[in-house]
BAFI-296948 format. One record per residue: residue in three letters; y, z, x of N, C-alpha, C, O in turn. Coordinates in Angstrom, 2 decimals. Each point is the difference from the previous one (the first is absolute). Layout:
BEGIN
   r    n_c2    n_c3    n_c1   ca_c2   ca_c3   ca_c1    c_c2    c_c3    c_c1    o_c2    o_c3    o_c1
 ALA       Y       Z       X       Y       Z       X       Y       Z       X       Y       Z       X
...
This chain:
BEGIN
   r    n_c2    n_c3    n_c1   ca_c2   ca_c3   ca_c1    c_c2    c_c3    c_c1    o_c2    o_c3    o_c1
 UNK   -3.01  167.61   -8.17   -0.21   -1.42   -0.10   -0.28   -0.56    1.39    0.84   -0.31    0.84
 UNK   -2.18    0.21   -0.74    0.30   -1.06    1.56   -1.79   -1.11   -0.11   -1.04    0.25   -0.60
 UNK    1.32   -1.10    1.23   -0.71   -1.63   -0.55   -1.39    0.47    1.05   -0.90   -0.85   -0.07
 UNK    0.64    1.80    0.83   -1.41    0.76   -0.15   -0.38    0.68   -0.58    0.63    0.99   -0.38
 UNK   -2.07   -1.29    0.03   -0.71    0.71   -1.18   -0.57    1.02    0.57    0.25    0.94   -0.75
 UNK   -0.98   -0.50    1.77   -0.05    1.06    0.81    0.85    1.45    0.52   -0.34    1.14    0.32
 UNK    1.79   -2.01   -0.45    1.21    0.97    0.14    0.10    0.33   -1.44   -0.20    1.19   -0.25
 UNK    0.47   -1.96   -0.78    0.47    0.36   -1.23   -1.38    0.82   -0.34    0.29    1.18    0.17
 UNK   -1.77   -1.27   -0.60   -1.10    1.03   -0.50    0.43    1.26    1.16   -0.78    0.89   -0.34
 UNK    1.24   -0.58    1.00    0.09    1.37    1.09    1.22    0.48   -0.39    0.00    1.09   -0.57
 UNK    0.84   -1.55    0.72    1.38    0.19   -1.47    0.06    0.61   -0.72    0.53    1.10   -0.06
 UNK   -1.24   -1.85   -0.88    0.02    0.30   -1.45   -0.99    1.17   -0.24    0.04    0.66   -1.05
 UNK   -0.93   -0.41    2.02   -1.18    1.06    0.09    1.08    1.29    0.38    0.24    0.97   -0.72
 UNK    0.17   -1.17    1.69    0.50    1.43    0.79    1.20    0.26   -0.87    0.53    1.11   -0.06
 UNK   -0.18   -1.97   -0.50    1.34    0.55   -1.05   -0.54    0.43   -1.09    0.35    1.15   -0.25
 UNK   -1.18   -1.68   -0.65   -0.40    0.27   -1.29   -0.95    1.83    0.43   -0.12    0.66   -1.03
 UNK   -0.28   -0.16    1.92   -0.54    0.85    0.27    1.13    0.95    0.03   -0.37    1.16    0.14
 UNK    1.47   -1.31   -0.23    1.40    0.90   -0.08   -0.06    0.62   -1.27   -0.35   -0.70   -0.95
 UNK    0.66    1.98    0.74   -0.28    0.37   -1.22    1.18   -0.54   -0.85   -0.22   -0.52   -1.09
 UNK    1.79    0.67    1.70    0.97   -0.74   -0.56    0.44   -0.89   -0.07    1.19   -0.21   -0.26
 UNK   -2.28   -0.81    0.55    0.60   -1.65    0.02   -0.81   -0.44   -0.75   -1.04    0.64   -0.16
 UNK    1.27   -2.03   -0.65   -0.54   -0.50   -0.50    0.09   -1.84   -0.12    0.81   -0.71   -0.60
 UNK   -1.80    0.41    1.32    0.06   -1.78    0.47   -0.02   -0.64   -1.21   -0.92    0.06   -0.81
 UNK    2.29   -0.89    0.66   -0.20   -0.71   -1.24   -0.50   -1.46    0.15   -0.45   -0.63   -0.95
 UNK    0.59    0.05    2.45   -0.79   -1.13    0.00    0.13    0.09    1.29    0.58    0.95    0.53
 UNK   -1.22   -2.12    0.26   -0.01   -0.96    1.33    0.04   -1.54    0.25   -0.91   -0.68   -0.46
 UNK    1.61    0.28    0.94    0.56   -1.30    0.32   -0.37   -0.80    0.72   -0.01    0.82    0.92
 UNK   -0.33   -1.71   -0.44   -0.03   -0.71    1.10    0.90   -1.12    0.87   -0.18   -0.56    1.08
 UNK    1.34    0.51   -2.19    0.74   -1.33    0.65    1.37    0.64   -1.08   -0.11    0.60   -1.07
 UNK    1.33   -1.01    1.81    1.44    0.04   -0.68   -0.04   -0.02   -1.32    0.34    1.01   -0.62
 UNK   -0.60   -1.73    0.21   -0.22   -0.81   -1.00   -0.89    0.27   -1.26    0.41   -0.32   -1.11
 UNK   -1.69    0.94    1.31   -1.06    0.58   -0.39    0.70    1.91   -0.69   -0.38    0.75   -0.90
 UNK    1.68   -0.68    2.12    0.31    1.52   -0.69    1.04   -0.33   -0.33    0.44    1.06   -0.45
 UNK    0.45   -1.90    0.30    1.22   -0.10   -0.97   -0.78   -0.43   -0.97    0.21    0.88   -0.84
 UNK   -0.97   -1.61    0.34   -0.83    0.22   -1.51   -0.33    1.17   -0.50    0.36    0.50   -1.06
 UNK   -1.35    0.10    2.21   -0.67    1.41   -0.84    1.39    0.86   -0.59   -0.08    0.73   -0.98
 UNK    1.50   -0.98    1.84    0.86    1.49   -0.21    1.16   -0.77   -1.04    0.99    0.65   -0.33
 UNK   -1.16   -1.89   -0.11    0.29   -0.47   -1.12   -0.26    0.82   -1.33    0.88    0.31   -0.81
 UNK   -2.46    0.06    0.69   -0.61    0.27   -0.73   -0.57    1.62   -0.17   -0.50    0.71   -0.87
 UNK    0.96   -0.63    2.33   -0.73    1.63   -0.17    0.89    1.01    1.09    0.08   -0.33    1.18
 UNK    0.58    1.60   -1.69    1.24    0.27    1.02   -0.42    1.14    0.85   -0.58    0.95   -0.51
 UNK    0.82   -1.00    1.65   -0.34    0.53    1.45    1.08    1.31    0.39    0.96    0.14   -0.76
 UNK   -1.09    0.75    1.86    1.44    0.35    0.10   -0.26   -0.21    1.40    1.00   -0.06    0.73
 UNK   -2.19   -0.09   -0.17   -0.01   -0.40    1.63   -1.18   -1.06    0.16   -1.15    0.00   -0.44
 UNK    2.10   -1.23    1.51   -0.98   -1.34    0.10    0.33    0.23    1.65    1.07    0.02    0.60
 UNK   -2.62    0.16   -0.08   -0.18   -0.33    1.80   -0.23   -1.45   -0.32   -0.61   -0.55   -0.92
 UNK    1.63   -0.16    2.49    0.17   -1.20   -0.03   -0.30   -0.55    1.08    0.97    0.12    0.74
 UNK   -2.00   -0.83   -0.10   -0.20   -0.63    0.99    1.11   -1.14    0.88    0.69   -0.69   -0.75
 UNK   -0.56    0.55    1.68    1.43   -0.99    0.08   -1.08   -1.49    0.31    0.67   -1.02   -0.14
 UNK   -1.81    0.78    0.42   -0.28   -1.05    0.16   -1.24   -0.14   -0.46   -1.05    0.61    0.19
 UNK    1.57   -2.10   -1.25   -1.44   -0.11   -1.17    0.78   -1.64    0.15    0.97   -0.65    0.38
 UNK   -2.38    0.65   -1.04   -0.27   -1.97   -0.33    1.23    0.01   -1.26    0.49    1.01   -0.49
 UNK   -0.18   -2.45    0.14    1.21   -0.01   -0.88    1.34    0.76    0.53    0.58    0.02    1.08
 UNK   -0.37    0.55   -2.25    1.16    0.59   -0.05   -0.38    1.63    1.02   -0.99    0.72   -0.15
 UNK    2.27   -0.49    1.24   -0.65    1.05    0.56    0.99    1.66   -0.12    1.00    0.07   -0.71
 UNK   -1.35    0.77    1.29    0.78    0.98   -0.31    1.29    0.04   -0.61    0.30    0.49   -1.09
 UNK    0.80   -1.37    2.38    1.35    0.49   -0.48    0.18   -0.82   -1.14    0.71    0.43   -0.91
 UNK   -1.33   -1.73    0.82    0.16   -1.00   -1.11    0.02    0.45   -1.58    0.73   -0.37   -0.92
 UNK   -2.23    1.67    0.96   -0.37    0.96   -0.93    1.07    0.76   -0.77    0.11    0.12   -1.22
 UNK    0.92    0.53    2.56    0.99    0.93   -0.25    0.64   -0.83   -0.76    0.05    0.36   -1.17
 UNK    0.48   -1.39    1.41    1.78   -0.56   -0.05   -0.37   -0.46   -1.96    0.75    0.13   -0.97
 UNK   -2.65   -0.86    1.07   -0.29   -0.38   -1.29    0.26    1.30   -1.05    0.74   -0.12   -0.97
 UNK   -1.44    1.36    1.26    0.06    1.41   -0.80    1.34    0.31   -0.16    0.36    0.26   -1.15
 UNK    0.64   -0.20    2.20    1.54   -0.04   -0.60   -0.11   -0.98   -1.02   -0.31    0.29   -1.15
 UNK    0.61   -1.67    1.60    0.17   -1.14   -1.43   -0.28    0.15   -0.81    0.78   -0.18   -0.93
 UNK   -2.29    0.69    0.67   -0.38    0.23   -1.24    0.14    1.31   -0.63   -0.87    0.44   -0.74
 UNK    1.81    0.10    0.98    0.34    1.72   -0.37   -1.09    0.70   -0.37   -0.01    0.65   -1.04
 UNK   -1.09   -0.74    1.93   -1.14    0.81    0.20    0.48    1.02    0.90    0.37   -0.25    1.15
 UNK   -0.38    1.84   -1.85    0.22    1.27    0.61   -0.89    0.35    0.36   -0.58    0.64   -0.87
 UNK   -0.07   -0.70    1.95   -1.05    0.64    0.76    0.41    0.18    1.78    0.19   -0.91    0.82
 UNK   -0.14    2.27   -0.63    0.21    0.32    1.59   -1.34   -0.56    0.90   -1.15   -0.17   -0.41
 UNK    1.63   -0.04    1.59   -0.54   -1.26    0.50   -0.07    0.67    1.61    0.96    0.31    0.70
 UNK   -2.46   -0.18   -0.34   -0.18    0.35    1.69   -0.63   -0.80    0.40   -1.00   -0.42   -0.57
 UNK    1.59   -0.18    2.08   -0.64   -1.29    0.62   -1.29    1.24    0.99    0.14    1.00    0.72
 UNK   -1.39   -1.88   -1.28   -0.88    0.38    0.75   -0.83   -0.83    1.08   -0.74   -0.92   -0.37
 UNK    0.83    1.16    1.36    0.32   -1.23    0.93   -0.22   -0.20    1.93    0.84    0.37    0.81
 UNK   -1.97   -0.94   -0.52    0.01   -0.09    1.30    0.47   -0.54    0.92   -0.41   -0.09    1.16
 UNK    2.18   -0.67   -2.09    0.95   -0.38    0.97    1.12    1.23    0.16    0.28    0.82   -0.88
 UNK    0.13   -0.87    1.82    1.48    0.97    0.36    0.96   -0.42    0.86    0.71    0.77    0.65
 UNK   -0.61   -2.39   -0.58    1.04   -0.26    0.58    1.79    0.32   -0.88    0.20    0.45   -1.13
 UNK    0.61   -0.82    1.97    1.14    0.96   -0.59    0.34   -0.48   -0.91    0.46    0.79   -0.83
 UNK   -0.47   -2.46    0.41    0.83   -0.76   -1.07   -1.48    0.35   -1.11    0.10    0.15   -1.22
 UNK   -1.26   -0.09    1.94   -0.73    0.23   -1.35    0.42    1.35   -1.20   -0.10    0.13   -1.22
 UNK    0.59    0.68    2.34    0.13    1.44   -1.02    1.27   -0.27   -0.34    0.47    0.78   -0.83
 UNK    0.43   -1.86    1.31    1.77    0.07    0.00   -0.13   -0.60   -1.68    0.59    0.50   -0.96
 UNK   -1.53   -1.71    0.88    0.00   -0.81   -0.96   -0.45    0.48   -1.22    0.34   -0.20   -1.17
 UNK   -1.18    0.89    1.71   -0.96    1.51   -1.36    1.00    0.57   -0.80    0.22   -0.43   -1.13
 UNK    0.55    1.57    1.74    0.90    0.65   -0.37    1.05   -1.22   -0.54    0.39    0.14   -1.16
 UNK    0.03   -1.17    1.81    0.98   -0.73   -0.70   -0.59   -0.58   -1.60    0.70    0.00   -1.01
 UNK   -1.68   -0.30    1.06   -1.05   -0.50   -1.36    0.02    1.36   -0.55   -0.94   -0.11   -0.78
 UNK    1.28    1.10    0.66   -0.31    1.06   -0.78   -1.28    0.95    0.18   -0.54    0.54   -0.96
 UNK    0.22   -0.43    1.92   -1.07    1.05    0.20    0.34    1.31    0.44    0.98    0.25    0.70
 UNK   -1.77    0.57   -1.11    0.32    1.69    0.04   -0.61    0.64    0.73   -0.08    1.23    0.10
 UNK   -0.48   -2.16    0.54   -1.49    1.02    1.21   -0.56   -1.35    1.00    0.03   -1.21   -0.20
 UNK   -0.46    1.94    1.18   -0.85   -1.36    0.98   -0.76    0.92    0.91    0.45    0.88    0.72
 UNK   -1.66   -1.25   -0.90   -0.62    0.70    0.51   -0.83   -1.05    1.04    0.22   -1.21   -0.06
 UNK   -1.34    1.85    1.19   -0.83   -1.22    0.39   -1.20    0.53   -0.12   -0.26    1.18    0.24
 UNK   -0.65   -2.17   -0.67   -1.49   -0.15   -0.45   -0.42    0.89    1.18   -1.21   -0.16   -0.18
 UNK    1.26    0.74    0.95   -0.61    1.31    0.74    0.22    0.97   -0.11   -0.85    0.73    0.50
 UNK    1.81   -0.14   -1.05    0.60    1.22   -0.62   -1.33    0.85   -0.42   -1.13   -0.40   -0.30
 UNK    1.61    1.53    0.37   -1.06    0.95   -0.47    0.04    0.23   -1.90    1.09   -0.03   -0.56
 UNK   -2.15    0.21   -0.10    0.07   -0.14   -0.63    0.89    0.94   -0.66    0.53   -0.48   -1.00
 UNK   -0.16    1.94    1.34    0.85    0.60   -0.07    1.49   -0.56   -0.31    0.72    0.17   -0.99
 UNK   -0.56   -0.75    1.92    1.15   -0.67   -0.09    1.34   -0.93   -1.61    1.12   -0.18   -0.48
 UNK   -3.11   -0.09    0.46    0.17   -1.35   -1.15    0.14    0.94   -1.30    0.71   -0.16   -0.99
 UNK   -1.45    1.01    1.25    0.49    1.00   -1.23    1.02    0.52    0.17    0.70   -0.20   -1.00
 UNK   -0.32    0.65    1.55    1.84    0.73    0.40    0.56   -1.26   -0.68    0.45    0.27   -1.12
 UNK   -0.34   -1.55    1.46    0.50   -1.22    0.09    0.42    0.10   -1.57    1.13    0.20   -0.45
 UNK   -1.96   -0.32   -0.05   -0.30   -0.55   -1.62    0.99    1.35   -0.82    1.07   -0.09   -0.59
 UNK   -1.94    1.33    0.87    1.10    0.71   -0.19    1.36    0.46   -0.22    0.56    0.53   -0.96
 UNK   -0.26   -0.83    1.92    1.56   -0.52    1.03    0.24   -0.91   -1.09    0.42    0.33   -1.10
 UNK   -0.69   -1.40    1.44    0.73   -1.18   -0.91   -0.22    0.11   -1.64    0.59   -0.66   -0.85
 UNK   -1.69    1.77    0.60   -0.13   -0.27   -1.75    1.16    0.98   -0.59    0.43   -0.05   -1.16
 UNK    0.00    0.95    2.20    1.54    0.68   -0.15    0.75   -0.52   -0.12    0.82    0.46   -0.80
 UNK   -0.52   -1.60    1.36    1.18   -0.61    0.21    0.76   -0.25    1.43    1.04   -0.50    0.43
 UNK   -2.30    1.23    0.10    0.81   -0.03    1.61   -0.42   -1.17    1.17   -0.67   -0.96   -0.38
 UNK    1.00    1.04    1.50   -0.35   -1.25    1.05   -1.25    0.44    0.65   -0.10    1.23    0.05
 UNK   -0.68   -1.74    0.36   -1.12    0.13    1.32    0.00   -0.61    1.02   -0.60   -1.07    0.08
 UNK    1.26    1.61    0.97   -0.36   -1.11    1.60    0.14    0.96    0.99    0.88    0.78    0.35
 UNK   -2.30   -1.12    0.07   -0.67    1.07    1.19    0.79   -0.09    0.89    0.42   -1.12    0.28
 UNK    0.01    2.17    0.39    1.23   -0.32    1.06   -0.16   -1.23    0.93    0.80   -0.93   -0.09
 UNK   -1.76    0.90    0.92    0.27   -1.69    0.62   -0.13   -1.20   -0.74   -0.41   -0.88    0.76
 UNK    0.63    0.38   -2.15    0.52   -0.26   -0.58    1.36   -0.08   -0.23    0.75   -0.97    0.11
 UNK   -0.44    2.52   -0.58    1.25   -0.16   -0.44    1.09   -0.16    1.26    1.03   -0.62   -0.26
 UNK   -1.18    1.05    1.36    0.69   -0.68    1.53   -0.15   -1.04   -0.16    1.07   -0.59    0.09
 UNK   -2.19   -0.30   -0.39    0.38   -1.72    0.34    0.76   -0.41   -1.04    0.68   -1.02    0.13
 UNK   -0.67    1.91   -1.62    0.76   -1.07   -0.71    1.62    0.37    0.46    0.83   -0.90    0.00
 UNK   -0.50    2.12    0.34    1.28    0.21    0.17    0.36   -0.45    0.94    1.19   -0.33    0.00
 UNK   -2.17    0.01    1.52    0.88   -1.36    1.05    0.17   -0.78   -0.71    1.19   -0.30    0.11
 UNK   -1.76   -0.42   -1.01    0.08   -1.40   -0.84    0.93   -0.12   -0.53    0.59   -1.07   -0.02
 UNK   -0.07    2.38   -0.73    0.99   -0.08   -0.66    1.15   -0.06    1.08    0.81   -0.90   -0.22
 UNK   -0.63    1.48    1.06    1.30   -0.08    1.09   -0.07   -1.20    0.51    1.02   -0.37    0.58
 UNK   -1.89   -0.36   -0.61    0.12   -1.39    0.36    0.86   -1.13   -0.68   -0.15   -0.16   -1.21
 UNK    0.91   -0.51    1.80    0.67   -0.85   -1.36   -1.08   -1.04    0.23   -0.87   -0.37    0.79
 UNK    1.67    0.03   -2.44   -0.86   -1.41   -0.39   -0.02   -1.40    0.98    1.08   -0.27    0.54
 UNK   -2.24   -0.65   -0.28    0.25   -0.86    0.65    0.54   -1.40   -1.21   -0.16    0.16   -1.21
 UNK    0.59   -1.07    1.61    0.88   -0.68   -1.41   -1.37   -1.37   -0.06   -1.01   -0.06    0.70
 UNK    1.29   -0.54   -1.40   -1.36   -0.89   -0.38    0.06   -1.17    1.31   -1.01   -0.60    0.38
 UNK    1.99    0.46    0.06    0.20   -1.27    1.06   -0.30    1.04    1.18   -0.71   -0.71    0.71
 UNK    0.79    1.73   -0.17   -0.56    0.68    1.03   -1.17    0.27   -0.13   -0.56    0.38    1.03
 UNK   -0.17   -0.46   -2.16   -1.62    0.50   -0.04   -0.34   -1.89    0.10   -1.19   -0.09   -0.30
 UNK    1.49   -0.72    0.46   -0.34   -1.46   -0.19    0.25   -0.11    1.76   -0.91   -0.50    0.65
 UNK    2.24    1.01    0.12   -0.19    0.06    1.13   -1.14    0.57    1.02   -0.49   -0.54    0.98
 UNK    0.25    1.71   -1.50   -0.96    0.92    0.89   -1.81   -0.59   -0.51   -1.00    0.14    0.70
 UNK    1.04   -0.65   -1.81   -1.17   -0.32   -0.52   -0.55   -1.40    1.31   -1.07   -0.32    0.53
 UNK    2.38   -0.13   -0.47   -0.19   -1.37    1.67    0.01    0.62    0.90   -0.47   -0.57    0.98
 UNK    0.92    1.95   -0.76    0.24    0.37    1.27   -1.25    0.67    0.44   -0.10    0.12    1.22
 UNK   -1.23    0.51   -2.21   -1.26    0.05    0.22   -0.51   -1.25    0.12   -0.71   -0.02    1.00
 UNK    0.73   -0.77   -1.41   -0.62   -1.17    0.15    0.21   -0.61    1.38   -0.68   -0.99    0.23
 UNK    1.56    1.44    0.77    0.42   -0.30    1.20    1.10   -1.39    0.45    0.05   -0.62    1.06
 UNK    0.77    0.46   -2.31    0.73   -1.10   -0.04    1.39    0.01    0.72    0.41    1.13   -0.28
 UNK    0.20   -1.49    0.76    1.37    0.04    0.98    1.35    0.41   -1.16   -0.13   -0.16   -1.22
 UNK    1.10    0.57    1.73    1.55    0.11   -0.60   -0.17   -1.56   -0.65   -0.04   -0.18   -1.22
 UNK   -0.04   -0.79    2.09    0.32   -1.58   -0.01   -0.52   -0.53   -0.90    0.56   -0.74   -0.81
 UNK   -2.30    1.22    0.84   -1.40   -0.65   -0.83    0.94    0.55   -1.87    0.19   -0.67   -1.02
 UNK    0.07    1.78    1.28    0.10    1.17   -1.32    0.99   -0.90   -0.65   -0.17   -0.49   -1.12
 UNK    1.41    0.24    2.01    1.04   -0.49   -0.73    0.07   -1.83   -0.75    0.70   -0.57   -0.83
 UNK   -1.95    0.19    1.79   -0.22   -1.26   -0.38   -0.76    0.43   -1.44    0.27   -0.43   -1.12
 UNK   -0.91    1.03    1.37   -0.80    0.32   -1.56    0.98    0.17   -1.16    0.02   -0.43   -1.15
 UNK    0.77    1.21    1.87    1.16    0.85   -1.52    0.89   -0.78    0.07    0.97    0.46   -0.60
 UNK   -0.72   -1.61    1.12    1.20   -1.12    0.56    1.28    1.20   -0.55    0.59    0.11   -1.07
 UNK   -0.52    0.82    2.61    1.14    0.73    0.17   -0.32   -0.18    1.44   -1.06   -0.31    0.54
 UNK    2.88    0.73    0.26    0.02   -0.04    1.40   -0.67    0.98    0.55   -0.41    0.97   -0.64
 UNK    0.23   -1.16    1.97   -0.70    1.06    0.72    0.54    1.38    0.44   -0.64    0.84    0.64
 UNK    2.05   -0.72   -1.13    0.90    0.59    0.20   -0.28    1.21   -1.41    0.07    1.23   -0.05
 UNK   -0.30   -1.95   -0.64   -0.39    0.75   -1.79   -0.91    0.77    0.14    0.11    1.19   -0.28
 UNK   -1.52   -1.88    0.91   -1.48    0.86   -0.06    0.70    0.92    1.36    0.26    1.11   -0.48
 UNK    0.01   -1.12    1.46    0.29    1.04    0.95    0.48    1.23   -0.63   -0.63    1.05    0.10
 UNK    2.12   -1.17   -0.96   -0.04    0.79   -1.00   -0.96    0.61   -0.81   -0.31    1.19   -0.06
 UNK   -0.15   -2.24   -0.61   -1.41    0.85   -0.58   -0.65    0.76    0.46   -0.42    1.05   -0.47
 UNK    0.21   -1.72    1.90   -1.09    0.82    1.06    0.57    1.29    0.07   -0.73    0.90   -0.42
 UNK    1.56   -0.65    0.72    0.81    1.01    0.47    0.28    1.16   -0.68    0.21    1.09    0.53
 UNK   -0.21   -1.38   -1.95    0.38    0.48   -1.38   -1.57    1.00   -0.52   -0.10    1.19   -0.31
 UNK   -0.57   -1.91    0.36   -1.66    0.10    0.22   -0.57    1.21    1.13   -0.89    0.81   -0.24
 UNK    1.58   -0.92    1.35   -0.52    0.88    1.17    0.40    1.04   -0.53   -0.83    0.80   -0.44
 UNK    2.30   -0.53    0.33    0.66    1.16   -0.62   -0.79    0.86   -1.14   -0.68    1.02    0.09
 UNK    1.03   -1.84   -1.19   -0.91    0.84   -1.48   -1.14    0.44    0.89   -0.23    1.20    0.21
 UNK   -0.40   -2.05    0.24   -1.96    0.43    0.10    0.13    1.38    1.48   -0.96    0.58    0.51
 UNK    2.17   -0.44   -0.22    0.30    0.45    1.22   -1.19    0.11    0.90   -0.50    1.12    0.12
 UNK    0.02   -2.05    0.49   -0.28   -0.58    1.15    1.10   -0.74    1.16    1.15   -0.42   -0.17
 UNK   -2.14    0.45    1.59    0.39   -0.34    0.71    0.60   -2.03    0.23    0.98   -0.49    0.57
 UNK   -2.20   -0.17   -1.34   -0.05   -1.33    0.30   -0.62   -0.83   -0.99   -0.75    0.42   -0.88
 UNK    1.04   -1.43    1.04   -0.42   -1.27   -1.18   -1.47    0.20    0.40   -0.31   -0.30   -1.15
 UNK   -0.91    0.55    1.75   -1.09    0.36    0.15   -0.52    1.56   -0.91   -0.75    0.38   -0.90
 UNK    1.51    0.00    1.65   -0.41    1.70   -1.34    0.23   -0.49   -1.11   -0.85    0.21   -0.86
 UNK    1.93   -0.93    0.53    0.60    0.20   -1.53   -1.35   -1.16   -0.60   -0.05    0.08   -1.23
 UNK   -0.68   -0.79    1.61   -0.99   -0.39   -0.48   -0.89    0.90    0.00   -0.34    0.46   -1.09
 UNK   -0.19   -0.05    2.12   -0.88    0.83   -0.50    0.15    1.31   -0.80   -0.80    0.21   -0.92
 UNK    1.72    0.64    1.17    0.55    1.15   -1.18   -0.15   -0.82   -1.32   -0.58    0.60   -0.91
 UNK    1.14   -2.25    0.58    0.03    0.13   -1.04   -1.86   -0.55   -0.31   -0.27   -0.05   -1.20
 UNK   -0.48   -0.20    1.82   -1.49   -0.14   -0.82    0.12    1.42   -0.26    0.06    0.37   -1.17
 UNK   -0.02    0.63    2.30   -0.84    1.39    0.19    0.65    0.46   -1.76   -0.72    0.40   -0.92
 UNK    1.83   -0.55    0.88    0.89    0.59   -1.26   -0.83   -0.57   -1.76    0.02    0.54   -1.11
 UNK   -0.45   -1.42    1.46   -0.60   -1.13   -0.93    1.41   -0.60   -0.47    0.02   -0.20   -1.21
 UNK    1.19   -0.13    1.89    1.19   -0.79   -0.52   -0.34   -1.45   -0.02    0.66   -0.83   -0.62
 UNK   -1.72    0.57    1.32   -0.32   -1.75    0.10   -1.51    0.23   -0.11   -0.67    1.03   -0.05
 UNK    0.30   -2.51    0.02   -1.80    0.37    0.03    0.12   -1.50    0.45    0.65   -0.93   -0.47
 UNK   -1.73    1.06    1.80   -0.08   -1.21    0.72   -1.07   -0.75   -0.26   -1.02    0.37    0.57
 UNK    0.96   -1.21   -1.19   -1.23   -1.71   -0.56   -0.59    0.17    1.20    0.57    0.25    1.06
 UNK   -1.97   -0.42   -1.31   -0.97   -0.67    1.37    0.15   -1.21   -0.03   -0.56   -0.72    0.83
């Protein structure tokens, strides 16, 4: 499933040329394949993480809800860490990236039409730092989200009307998890991470 038509006809070509696979459809949008797998049952859906509408993980969390059983590989030219952290948390069984050899993607499908996991080792290292990472809490991702934006302890706390004494904490709390050195890294680790995404 992914919202190019260029990627999806090369897809659906190089897979259907498998002697043991067999393409039961192609998608273009979230939304477009929770219909088709309503109606018609899959045992492996490649999943793009970013499409118009509804996008990858949105896909996952909908296919749980709707107790649609179909194993699920993010196929995908993002690899930041919360992207694959969030994959696997939505229920996916594989993540691969849109450069992979095509080899790969077949192992992949394989792999997962067993029942088993797929993540190419540098992959599977970033998701397991991710996982040793603790969680940041929703008022610390509201802190650091100002603290890219280049806003003061003072500016932050006027925003969150908490003392400046609170966000320092935060700050502090923040450096740790992201283990960085400074309220400067911990902004940027968290774009590089995709934990924030900064508005032009």
């Amino acid at each position: 499933m992914d919202d190019h038509p260029v990627v999806l006809a090369g897809l659906t070509s190089m897979l259907s040329s498998q002697p043991d696979f067999e393409v039961v459809g192609s998608a273009s949008s979230g939304e477009e394949a929770l219909q088709m797998l309503r109606l018609q049952t899959a045992d492996i859906l490649l999943l793009d993480l970013r499409m118009p509408g509804m996008n990858g993980i949105e896909t996952l969390v909908a296919l749980r809800a709707n107790h649609i059983a179909v194993r699920s590989i993010i196929l995908t030219s993002f690899e930041t860490d919360e992207d694959i952290y969030r994959s696997v948390q939505a229920g996916a069984q594989g993540y691969l990236l849109k450069g992979a050899p095509q080899a790969h993607m077949i192992e992949a499908i394989h792999a997962v039409c067993n029942g088993k996991r797929y993540f190419p080792s540098n992959i599977a290292a970033r998701l397991a730092e991710r996982l040793m990472r603790s969680e940041l809490t929703a008022r610390e991702h509201e802190v650091l989200q100002m603290l890219a934006r280049g806003l003061t302890n003072k500016e932050i706390g006027s925003v969150l009307q908490i003392s400046g004494n609170t966000v320092r904490n935060h700050v502090n709390s923040i450096i740790e998890k992201l283990d960085v050195s400074d309220r400067t890294e911990a902004a940027m680790t968290a774009v590089q991470r995709g934990l924030i995404e900064i508005s032009h």
